[in-house]
C-alpha angles and dihedrals in degrees: 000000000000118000124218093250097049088066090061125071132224107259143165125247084222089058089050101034145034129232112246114228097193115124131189110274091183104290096115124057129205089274093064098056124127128205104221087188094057111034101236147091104268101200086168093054098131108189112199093259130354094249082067086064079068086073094059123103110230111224120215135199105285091023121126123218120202123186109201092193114098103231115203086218088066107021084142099069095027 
């Protein structure tokens, strides 16, 4: 008997996917910003200055986010 899991096999992210570049040029403000780490719109994120903002990756529909911290909120999806 084959388990589901026997039929995939073991892959990188990196082999199926590739890393987005874009960063943020402005476009999006403190209140669009989304935790990655925890799941979850984060409209009180406060980064130390706006041009900080300028750091962030922008994510966009059909994108994937992966966070490669373990977080001790979600260690059951982590």
């Amino acid at each position: 008997m084959e388990f589901a899991w026997n039929a995939w096999e073991k892959r990188k992210l990196g082999e199926l996917y590739k890393k987005t570049v874009e960063k943020n040029d402005g476009t999006f403000s403190q209140n669009q910003i989304i935790s990655v780490a925890s799941m979850s719109w984060n409209p009180n994120a406060r980064p130390t200055t706006e041009g900080y903002l300028s750091t962030y990756n922008v994510l966009r529909t059909g994108n994937i986010a992966f966070e490669g911290n373990k977080s001790k909120n979600l260690s059951s999806i982590c």
